[in-house]
FIKOL-674617 format. One record per residue (C-alpha): y, x, z; residue number from 1; residue in one letter. Coordinates in pm, 1 decimal, decimal comma. Example, Ala and Ser with C-alpha at 12.3 -4.5 7.8 and 13.67 -1.06 7.14 Angstrom:
      north       east         up   num   residu
     -450,0     1230,0      780,0     1        A
     -106,0     1367,0      714,0     2        S
***
This chain:
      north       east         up   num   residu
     9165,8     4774,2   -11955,1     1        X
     9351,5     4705,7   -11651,7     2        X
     9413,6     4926,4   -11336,4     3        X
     9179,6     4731,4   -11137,5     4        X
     8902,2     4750,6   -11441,8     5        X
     8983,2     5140,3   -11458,7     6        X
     8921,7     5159,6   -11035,2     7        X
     8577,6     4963,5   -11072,1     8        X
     8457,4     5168,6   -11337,5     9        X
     8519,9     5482,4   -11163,3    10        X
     8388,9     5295,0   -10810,7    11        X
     8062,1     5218,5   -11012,7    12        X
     8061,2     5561,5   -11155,0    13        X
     8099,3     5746,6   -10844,2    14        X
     7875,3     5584,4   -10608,2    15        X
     7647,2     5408,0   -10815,7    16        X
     7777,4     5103,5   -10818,9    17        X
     7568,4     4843,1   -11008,7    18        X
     7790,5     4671,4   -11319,8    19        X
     7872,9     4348,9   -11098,2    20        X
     7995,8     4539,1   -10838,3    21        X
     8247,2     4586,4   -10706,3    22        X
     8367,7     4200,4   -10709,4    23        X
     8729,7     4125,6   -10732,1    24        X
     8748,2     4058,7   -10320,1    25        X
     8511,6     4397,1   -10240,1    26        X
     8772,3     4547,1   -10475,5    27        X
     9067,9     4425,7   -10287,5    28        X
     8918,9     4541,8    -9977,8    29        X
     8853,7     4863,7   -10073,2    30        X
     9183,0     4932,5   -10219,9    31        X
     9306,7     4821,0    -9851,7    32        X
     9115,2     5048,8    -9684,7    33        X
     9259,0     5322,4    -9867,3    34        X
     9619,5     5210,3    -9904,6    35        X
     9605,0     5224,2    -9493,3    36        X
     9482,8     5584,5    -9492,1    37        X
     9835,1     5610,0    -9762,5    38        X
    10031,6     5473,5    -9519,3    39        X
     9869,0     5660,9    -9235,8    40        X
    10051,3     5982,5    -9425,9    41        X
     9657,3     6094,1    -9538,4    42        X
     9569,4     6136,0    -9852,6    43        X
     9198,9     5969,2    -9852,2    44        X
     8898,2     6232,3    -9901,8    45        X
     8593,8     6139,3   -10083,3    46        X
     8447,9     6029,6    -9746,2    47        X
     8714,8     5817,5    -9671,9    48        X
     8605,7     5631,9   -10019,3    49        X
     8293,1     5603,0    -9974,8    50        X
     8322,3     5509,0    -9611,9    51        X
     8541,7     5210,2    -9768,9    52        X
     8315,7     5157,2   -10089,9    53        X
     7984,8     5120,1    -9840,2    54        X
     8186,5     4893,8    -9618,7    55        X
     8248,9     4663,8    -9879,8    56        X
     7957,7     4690,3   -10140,9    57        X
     7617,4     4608,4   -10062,0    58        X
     7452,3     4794,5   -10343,0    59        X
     7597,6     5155,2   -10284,4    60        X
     7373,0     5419,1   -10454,4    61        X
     7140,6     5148,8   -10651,6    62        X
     7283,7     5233,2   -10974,0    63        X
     7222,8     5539,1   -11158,6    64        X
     7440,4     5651,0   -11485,1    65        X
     7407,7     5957,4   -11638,7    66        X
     7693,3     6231,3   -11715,2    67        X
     7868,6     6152,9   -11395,9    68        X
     8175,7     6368,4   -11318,2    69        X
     8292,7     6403,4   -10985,0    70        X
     8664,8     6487,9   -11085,6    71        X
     8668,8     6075,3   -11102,9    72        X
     8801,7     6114,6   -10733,7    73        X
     9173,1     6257,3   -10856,7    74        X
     9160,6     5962,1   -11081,8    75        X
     9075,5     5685,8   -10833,7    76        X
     9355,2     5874,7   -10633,4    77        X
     9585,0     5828,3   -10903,5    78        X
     9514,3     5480,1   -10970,2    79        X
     9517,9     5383,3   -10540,0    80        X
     9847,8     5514,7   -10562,6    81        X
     9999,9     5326,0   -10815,8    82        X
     9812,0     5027,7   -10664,0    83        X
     9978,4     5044,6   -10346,8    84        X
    10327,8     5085,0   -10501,6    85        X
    10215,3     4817,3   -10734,7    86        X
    10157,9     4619,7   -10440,4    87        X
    10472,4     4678,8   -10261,2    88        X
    10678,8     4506,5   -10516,2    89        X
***
């Protein structure tokens, strides 16, 4: 599984995302979003994903999947990060 693959499973996860969300574009998008709040010297809060996720996905909170753990938000930290200094090569 890629990083991107990793970061939409833990999108859908996390705010019930349904399996064909979030596209590769919404995905790009989001991952914007929070490399600006990066670069803004902010390390982005689970509001600031969900603000970006909602902006970007039209079926927020349609989804439901069992055994959900919350501690998903360190990892989609984790995986922005290396994202954005993916990017920046």
């Amino acid at each position: 599984m890629s990083q991107d693959d990793d970061l939409s499973h833990s999108l859908r996860m996390l705010f019930g995302l349904p399996p064909a969300e979030p596209t590769p574009s919404q995905l790009a998008s989001i991952k914007l979003a929070i490399a600006r709040i990066q670069e803004s010297g902010r390390n982005p809060t689970k509001e600031d994903w969900e603000r970006a996720v909602q902006a970007n996905c039209r079926h927020v909170g349609e989804a439901s999947y069992s055994g959900i753990d919350n501690s998903s938000l360190r990892t989609l930290l984790a995986m922005a990060i290396a994202n954005a200094k993916e990017n920046r090569k």
